[in-house]
VEXDREN-2710 file (C-alpha; in Angstrom, 1 decimal):
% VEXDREN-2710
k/r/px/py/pz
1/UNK/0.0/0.0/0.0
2/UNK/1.5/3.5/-1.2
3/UNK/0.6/6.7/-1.1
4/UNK/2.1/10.3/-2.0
5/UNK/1.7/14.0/-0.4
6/UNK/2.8/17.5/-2.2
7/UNK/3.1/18.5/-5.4
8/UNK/4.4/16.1/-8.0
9/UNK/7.6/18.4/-8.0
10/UNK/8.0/18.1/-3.7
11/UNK/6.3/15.1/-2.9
12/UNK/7.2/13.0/0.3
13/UNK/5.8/9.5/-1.1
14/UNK/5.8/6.6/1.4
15/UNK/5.1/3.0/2.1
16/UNK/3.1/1.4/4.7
17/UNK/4.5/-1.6/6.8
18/UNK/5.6/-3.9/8.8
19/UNK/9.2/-2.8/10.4
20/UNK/9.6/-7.5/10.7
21/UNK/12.6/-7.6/8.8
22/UNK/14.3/-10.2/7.7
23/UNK/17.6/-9.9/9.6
24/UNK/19.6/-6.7/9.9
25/UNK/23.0/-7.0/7.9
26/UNK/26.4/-5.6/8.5
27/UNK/29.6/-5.5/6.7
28/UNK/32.5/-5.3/8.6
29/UNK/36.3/-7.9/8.2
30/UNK/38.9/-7.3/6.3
31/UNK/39.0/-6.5/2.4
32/UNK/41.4/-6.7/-0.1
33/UNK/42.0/-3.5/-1.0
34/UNK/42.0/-2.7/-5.0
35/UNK/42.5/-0.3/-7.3
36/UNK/40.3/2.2/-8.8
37/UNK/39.1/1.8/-12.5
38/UNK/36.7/2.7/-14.8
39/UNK/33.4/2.5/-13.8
40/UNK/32.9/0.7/-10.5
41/UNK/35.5/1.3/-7.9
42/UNK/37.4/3.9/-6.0
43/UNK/39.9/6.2/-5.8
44/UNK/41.7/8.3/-3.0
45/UNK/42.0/11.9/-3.5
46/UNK/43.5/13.2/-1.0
47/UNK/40.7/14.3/1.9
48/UNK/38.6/12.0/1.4
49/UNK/37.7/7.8/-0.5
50/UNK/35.7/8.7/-3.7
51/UNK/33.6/5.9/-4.8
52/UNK/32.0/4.9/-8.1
53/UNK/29.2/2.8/-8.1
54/UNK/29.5/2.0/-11.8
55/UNK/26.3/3.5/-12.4
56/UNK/25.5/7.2/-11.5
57/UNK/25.6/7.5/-8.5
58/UNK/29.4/8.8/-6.9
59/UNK/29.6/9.5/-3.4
60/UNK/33.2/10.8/-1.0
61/UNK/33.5/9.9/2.3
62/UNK/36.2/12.1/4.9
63/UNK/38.9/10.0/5.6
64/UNK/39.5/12.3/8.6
65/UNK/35.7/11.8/10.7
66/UNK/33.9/9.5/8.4
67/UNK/31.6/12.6/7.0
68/UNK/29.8/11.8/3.7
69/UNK/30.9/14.9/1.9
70/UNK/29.6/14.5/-1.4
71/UNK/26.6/12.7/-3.1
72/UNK/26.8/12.9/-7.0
73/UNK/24.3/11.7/-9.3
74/UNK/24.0/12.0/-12.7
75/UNK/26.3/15.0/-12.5
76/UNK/24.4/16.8/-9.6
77/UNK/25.7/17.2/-6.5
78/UNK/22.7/16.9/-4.1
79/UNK/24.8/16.8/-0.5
80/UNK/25.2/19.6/2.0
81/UNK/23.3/22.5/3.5
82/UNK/24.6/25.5/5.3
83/UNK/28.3/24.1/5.0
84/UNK/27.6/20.9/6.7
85/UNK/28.4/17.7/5.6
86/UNK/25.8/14.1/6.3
87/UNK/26.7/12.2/8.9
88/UNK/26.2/10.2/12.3
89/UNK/24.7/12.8/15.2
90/UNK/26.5/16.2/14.0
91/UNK/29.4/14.8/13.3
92/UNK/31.6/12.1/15.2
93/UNK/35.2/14.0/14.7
94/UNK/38.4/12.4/14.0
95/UNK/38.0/9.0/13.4
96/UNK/39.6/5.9/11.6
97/UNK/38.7/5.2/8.3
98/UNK/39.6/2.3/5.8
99/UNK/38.4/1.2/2.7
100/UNK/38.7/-2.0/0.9
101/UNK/36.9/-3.7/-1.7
102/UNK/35.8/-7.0/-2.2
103/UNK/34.0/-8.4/-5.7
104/UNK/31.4/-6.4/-6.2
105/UNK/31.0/-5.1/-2.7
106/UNK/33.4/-1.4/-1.8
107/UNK/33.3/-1.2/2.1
108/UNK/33.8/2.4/3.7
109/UNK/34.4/1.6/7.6
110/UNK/34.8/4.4/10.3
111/UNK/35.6/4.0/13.8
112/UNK/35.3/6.3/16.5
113/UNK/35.8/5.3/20.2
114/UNK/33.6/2.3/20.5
115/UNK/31.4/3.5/17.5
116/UNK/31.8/1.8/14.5
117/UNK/29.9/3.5/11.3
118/UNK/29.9/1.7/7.8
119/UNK/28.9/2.9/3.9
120/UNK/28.7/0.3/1.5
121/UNK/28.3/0.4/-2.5
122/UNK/27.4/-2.5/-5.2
123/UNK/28.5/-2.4/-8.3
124/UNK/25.9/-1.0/-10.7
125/UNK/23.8/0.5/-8.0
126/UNK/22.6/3.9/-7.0
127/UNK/22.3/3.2/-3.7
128/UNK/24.9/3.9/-0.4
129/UNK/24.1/1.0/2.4
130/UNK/25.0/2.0/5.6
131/UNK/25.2/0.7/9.3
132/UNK/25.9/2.2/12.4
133/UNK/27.0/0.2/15.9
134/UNK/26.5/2.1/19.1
135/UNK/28.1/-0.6/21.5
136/UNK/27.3/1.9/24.2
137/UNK/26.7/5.1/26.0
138/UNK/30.2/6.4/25.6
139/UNK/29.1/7.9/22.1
140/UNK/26.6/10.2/21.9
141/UNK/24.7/8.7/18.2
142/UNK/21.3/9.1/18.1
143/UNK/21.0/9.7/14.5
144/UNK/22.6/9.9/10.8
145/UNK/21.3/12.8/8.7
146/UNK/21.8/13.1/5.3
147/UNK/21.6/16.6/4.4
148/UNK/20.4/18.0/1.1
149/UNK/21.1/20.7/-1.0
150/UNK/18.4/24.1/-0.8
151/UNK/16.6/24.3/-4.0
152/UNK/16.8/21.0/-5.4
153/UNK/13.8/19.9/-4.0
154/UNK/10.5/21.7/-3.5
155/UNK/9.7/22.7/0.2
156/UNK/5.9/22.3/0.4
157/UNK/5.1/19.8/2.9
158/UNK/2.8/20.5/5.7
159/UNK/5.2/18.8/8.2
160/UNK/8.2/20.7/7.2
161/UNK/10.5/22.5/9.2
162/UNK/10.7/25.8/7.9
163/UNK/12.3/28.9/9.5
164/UNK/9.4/30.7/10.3
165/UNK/9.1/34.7/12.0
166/UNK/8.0/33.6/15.0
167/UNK/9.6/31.3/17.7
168/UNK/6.7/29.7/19.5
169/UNK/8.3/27.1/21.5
170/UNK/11.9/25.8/23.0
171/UNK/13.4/27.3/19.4
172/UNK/12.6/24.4/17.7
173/UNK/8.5/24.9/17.3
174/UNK/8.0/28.3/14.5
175/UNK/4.7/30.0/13.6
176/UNK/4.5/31.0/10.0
177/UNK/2.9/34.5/9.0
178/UNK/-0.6/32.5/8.7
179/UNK/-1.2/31.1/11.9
180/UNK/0.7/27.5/11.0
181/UNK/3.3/25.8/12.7
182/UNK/6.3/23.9/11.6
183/UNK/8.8/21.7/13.3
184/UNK/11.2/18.9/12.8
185/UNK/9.3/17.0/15.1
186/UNK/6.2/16.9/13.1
187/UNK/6.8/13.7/11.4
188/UNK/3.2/12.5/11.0
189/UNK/4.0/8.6/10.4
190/UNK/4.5/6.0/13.3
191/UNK/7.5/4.1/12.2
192/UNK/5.0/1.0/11.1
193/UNK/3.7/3.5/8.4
194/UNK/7.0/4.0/6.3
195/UNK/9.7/2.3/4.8
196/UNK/10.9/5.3/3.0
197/UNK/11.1/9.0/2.8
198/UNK/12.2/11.7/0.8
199/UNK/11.8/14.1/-2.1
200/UNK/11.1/13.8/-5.8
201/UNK/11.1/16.2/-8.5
202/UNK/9.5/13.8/-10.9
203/UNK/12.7/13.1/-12.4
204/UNK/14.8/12.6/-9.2
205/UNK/14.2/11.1/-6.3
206/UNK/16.2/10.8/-3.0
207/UNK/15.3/8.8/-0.2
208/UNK/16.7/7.1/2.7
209/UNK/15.0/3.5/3.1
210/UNK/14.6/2.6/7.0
211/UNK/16.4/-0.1/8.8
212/UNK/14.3/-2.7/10.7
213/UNK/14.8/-0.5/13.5
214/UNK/15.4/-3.5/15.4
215/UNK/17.9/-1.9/17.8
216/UNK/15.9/1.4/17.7
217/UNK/13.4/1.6/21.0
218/UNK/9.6/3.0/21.0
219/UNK/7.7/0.3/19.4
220/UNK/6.0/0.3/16.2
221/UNK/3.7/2.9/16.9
222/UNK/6.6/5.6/17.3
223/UNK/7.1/8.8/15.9
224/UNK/10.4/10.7/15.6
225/UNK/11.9/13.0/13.1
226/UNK/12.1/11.7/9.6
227/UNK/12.9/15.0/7.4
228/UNK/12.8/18.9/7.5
229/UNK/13.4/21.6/4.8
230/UNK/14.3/24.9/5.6
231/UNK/15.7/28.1/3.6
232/UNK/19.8/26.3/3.5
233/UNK/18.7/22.8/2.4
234/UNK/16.8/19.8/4.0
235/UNK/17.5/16.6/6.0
236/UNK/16.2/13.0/5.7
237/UNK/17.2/11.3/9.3
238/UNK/17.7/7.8/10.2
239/UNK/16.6/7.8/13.5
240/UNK/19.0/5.2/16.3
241/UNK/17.4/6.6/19.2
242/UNK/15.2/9.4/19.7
243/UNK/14.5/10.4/23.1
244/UNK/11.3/12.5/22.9
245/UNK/8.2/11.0/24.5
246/UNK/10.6/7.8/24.5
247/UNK/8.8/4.6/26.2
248/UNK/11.8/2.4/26.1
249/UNK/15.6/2.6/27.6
250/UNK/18.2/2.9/24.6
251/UNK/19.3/-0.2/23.0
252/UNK/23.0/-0.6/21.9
253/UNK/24.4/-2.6/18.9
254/UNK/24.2/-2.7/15.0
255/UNK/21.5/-0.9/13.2
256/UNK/20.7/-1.3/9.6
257/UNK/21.5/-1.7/7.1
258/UNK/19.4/1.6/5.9
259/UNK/19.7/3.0/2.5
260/UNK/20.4/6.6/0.8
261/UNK/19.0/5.3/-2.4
262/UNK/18.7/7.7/-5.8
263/UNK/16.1/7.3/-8.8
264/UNK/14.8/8.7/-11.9
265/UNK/12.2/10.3/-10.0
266/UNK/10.1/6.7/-9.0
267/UNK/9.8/5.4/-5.4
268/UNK/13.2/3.3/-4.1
269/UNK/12.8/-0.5/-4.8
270/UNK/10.6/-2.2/-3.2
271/UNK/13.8/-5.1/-2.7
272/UNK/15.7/-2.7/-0.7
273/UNK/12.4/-2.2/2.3
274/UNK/13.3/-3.8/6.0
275/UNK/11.6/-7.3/5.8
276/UNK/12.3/-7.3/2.1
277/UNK/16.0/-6.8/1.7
278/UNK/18.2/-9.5/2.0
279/UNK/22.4/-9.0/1.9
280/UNK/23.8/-12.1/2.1
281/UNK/26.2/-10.4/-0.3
282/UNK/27.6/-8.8/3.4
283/UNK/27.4/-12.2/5.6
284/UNK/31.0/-13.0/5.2
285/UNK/32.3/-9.4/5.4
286/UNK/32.0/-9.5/9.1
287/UNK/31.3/-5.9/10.3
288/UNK/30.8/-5.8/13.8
289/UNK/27.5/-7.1/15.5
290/UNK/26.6/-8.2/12.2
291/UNK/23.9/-11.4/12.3
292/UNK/23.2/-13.4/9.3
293/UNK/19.7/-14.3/8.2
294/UNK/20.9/-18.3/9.1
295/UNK/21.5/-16.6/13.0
296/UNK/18.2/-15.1/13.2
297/UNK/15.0/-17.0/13.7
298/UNK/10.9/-16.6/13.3
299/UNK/8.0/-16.6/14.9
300/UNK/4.7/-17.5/13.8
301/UNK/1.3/-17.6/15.4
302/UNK/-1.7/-19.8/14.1
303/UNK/-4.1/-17.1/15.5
304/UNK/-5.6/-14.8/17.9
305/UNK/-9.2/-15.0/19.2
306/UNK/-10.6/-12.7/21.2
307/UNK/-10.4/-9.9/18.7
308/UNK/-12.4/-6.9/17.9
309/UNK/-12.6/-7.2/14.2
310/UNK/-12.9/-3.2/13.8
311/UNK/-9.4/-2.6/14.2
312/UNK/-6.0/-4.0/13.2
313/UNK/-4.2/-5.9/15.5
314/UNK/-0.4/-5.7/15.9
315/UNK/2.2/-8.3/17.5
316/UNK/5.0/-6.8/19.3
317/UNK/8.4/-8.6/20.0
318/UNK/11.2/-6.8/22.4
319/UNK/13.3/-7.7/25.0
320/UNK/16.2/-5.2/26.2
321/UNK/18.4/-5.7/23.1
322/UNK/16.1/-5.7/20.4
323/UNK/12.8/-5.1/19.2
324/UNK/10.5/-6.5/16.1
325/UNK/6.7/-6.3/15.6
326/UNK/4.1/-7.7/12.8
327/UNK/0.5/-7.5/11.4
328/UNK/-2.4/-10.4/12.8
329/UNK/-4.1/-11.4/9.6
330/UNK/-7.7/-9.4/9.5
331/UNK/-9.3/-12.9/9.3
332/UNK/-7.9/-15.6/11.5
333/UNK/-5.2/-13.3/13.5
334/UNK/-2.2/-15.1/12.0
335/UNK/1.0/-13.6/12.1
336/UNK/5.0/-14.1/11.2
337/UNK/7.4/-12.3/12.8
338/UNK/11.4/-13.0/11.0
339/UNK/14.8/-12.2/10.9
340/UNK/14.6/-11.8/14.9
341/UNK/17.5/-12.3/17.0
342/UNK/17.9/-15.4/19.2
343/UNK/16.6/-14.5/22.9
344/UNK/13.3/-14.2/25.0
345/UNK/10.8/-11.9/24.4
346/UNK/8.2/-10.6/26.0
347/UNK/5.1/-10.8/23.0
348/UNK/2.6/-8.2/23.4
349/UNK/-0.9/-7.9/21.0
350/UNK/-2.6/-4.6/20.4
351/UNK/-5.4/-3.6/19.3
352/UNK/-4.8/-0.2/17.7
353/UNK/-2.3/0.5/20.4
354/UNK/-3.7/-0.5/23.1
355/UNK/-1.9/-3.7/25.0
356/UNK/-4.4/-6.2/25.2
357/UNK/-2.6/-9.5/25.7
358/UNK/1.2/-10.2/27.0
359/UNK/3.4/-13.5/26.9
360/UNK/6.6/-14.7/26.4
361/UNK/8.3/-16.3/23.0
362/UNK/12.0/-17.9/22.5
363/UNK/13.8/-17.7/19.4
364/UNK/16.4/-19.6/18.3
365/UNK/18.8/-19.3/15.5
366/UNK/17.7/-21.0/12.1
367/UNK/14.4/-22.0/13.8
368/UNK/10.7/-21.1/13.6
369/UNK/9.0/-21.1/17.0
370/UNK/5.3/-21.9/16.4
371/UNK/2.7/-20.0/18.5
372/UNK/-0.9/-22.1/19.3
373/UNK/-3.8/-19.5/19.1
374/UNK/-3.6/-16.9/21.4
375/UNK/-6.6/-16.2/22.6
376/UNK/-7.1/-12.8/24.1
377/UNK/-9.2/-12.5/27.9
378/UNK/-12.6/-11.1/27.2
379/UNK/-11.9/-8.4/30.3
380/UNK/-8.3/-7.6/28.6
381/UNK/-9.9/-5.0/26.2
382/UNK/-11.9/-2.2/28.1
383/UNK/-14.3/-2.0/24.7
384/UNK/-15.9/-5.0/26.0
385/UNK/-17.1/-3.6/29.4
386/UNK/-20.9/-2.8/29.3
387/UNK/-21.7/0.9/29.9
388/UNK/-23.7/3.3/30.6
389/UNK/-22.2/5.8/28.0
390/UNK/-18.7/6.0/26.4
391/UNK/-17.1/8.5/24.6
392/UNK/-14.6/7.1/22.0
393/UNK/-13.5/3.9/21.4
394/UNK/-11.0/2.2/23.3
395/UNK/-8.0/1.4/20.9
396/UNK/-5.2/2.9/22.7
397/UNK/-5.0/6.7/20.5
398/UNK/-7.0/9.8/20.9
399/UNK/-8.2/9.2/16.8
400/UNK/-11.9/10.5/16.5
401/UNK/-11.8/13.0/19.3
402/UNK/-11.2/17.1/18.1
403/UNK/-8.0/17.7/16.5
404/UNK/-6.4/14.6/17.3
405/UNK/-5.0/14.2/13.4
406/UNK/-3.6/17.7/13.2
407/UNK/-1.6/17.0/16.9
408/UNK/0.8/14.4/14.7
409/UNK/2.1/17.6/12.4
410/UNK/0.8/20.4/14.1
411/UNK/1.5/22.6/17.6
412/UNK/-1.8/22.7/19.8
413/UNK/-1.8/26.8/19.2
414/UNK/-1.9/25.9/15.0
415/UNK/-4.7/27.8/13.6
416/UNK/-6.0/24.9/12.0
417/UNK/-6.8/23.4/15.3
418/UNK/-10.5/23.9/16.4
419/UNK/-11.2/25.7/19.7
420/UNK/-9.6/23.6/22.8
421/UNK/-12.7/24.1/25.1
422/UNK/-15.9/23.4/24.9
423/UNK/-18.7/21.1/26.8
424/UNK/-20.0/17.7/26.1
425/UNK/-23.5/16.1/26.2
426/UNK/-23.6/12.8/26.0
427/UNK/-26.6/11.6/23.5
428/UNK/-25.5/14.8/20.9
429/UNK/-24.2/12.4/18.6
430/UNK/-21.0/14.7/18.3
431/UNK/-19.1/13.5/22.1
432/UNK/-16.4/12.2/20.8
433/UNK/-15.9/15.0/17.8
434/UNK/-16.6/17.5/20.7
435/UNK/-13.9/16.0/22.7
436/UNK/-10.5/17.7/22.8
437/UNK/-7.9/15.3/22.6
438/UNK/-5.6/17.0/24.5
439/UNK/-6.1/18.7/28.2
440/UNK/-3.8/20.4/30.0
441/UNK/-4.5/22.6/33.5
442/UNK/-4.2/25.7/31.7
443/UNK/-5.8/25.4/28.8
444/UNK/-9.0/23.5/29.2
445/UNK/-9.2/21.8/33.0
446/UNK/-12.4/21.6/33.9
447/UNK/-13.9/20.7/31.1
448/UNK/-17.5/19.3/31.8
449/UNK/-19.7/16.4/30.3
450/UNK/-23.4/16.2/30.4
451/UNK/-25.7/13.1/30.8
452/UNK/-28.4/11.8/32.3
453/UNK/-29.3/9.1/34.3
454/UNK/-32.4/6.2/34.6
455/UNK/-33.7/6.2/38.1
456/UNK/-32.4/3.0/38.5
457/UNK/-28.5/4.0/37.0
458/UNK/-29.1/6.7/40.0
459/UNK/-30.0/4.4/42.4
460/UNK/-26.4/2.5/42.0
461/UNK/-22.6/3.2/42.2
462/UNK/-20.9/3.2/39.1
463/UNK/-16.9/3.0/38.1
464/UNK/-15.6/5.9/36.0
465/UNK/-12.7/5.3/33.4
466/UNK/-10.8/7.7/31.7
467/UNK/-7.8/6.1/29.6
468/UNK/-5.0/8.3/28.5
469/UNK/-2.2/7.4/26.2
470/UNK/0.3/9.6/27.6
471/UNK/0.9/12.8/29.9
472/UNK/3.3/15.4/30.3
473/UNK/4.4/17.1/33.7
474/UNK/2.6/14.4/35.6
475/UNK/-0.4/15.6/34.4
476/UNK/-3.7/13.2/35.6
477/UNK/-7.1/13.7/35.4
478/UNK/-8.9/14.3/39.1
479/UNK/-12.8/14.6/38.5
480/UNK/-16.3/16.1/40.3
481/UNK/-19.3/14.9/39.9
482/UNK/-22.3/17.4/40.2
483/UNK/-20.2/19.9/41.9
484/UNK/-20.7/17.5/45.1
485/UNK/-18.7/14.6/44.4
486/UNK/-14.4/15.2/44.4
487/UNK/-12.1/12.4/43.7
488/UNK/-9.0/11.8/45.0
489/UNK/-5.9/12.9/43.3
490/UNK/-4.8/9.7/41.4
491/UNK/-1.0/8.9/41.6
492/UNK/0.4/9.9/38.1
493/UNK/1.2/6.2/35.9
494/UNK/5.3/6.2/34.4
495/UNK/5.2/8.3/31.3
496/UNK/7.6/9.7/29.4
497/UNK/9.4/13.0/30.9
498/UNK/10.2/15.0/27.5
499/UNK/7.4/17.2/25.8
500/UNK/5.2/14.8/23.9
501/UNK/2.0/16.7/23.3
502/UNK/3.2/19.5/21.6
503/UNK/6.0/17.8/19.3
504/UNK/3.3/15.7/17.2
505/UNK/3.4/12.3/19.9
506/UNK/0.1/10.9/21.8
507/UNK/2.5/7.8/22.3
508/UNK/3.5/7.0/25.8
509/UNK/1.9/4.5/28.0
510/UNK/-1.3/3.9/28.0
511/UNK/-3.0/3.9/31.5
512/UNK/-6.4/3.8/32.5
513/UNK/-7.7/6.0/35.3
514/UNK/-10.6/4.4/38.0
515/UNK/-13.0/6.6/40.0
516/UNK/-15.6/4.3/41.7
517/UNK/-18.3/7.0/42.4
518/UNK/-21.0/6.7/44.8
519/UNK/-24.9/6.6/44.1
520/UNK/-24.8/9.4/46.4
521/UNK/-23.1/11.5/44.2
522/UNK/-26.2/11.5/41.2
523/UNK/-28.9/13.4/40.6
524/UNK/-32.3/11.7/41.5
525/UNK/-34.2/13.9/38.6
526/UNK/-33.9/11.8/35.7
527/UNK/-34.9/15.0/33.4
528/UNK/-31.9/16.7/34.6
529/UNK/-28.4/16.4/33.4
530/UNK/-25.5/15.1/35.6
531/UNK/-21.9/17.0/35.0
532/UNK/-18.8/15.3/35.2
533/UNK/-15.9/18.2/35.4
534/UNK/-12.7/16.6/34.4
535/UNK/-9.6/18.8/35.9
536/UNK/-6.1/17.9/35.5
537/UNK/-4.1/17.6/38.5
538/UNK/-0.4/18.7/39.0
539/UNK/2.2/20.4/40.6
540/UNK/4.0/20.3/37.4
541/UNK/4.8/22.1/34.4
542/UNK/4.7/25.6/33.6
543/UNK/2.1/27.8/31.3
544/UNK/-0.5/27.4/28.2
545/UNK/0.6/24.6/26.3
546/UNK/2.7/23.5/28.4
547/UNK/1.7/23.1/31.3
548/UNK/0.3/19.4/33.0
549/UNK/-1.3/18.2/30.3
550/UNK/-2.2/14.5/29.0
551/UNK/-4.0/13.0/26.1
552/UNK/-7.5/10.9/26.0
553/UNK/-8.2/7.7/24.6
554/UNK/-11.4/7.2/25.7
555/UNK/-13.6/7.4/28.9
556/UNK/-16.9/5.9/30.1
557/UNK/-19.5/4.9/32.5
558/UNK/-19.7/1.5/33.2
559/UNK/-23.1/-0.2/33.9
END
């Protein structure tokens, strides 16, 4: 499944699917070194190793800090903005670097510290493979950036980072002339929904092709920075570990390969996306932390019962050294998870994103460990609980409530966003569209839901939920019932401690929120409404947008 943004001369086309690759490969070992000739090869010229793919693509790397310094194709030069070069993180400084060649294979590797960073060319290919191995902390690498040329490709997209007048927000967050925002952050896509991005004119395309993200932390439902444009060139990023709204500890170890691949104008090949690229061309190069497809293994599940057949499921893989997910089959819930390192696992299903089912799954090298049908606990999935009234679906996101779309490439003060307060009444047929998806104390606390109640629902107690999907500050929602009726202050759930809800992520940990309120607290009138005033609570954070804040999935009465 495909699909394309922007003008045909600015596009940002991408793929949808599964990050389930089919092993991550390295090349690393040593090469005979040869010659350069004609065509394919390369050639030293001083500063830097100057390699010819043999086709048209020719590329230089520093042979002082490993920099990729130039990016020629067909006679263009497309790298470099603002007098930087592309590289790991900003730039690892003086490193080693070697070359060596090897058949059809040229092999760039840089070392710096423990870091070890690797470019690759095949012959007759217009396309740079490259892997990067954080062994540790001692390196700061959370990245590799490939940096484009201004004016080579149009800068219309809406999630582009473009230096606009007006710094809004921690000088990365800019409001345009017209009331939009712009950020690097804004990447729209979770990492499940791409296998590419990058610009095309129609006649040229660059793009960098993702890596299995194996050693990458978050999740498939992550979102981090994948490009920006701006007035001195653009950036496509390869993302090793992002730590806004992160979920997950940093994982250490080789990542990739990913690929800076150039075309005629087309999408990348389809050969070169993670589950569908194989390099058993690199298994006996031997870079370091390099795995072969024969030391990986599978895991396949029969089924899973239990589901909701509204939404798509998702099976997650991840332990603390690596990470893999797949899609459950609409029909039956099968799934097939490869090219996963040997270990234990902890195996998580969600619907949308919400957890619904956890076990645990061992892989072993060249073997396929097959799952029975999972069958998912009827009381595992809130949506099953009988209710009085809910607003929103329970799947884990804030999708369907107001301006929960625009909140993936957009800052809550965009003038695109519809007004952040506002009441609810249950039975208007608009309480979820009604619904901000967002609150935060200093924007829209207090915000109040209307509905009534039978005499007999009156007569009773009744549990409240409110499920969130992340928070910022600490922020949690404390709630009164008819101006009578407080709740406690609940104790804020593990969440993420970087902005999330202004930098385009919903995605922390989802948590659900229990208020058992008493019959006392109703109204007896049945023609009268009930309000429910949902505050949120905290100590925490400082003004507007941010301040406490935390985002909704969905929240109900129960019967």
């Amino acid at each position: 499944m495909s699909g394309s943004t922007g003008s045909p001369l600015g596009r940002r086309t991408f793929v949808l699917g599964s990050a389930a690759a089919a092993g991550t490969a390295a090349l690393a070992g040593p090469l005979a070194t040869t010659a350069s000739a004609a065509g394919f090869g390369w050639s030293d010229d001083g500063s830097n190793y100057v390699v010819d793919t043999g086709a048209s693509l020719v590329f230089k790397v520093s042979k002082t800090n490993g920099d990729l310094t130039s990016l020629v194709y067909k006679g263009t030069e497309y790298q470099g903005y603002g007098g930087k070069n592309s590289h790991v993180e900003s730039g690892l400084g003086t490193s080693t670097v070697t070359i060596a060649q090897s058949g059809t294979t040229i092999l760039v590797s840089v070392a710096y510290g423990t870091l070890k960073h690797y470019y690759a060319a095949r012959s007759g290919e217009n396309n740079v493979y490259l892997w990067t191995n954080k062994a540790d902390s001692s390196v700061t690498a959370t990245r590799y950036i490939v940096r484009v040329k201004a004016g080579l490709f149009l800068n219309d997209e809406p999630d582009s980072y473009t230096y606009a007048p007006t710094v809004i927000e921690s000088a990365d967050v800019f409001e345009k002339s017209d009331g939009q925002t712009r950020a690097k952050h804004y990447s729209k896509l979770r990492v499940m929904d791409y296998s590419y991005i990058g610009w095309t004119t129609g006649s040229v395309g660059l793009w960098i092709v993702r890596s299995n993200h194996e050693k990458a932390s978050g999740g498939p439902f992550y979102r981090s920075l994948l490009r920006h444009q701006s007035a001195d060139g653009g950036g496509l990023y390869e993302i090793l570990y992002y730590g806004e709204n992160q979920t997950e500890s940093e994982r250490y170890g080789l990542q990739g390969p990913y690929v800076i691949a150039l075309t005629d104008g087309g999408a990348p090949s389809s050969s070169l996306y993670p589950g569908t690229l194989t390099t058993s061309w690199a298994d006996s190069l031997g870079i370091s932390g390099y795995v072969a497809a024969g030391g990986r293994g599978r895991v396949a599940g029969v089924g899973i019962t239990g589901r909701d057949t509204a939404y798509a499921y998702t099976v997650g893989l991840a332990n603390s050294a690596a990470q893999y997910w797949g899609s459950a089959r609409s029909s039956d819930g099968y799934f097939s998870i490869a090219g996963v390192l040997p270990g234990t696992y902890t195996l998580t299903v969600f619907k949308g994103e919400l957890e619904v089912y956890t076990g645990s799954v061992t892989v072993s090298a060249g073997a396929t460990t097959t799952l029975n049908t999972i069958a998912i606990p009827s009381s595992n999935d809130p949506g099953n609980a009988s209710a009085i009234w809910r607003i929103n679906n329970w799947d884990g996101t804030p999708t369907g409530f107001k301006n929960a779309d625009l909140m993936t490439y957009a800052h809550p003060s965009d003038v695109r966003a519809a007004s952040w307060t506002g009441n609810v009444v249950i039975g208007s047929g608009t309480e979820t569209s009604a619904f901000p998806c967002y609150l935060w104390k200093d924007v829209n606390s207090g915000l109040v839901v209307y509905f009534r109640l039978t005499a007999a629902q009156a007569a009773a107690a009744h549990t409240l939920r409110i499920g969130v999907t992340t928070a910022y500050a600490n922020g949690r929602p404390q709630v009164v019932v008819n101006d009578t009726w407080t709740s406690a202050v609940p104790s804020p759930p593990t969440q993420p401690s970087t902005r999330s809800l202004t930098v385009g992520s919903y995605r922390g940990n989802n948590h659900t929120f229990t208020y058992s309120v008493p019959a006392s607290a109703w109204l007896t009138d049945t023609s009268a409404y009930n309000t429910l005033k949902i505050y949120v609570a905290s100590g925490s954070g400082t003004t507007s947008f941010l301040s406490a804040g935390t985002s909704i999935d969905a929240i109900d009465l129960l019967a």
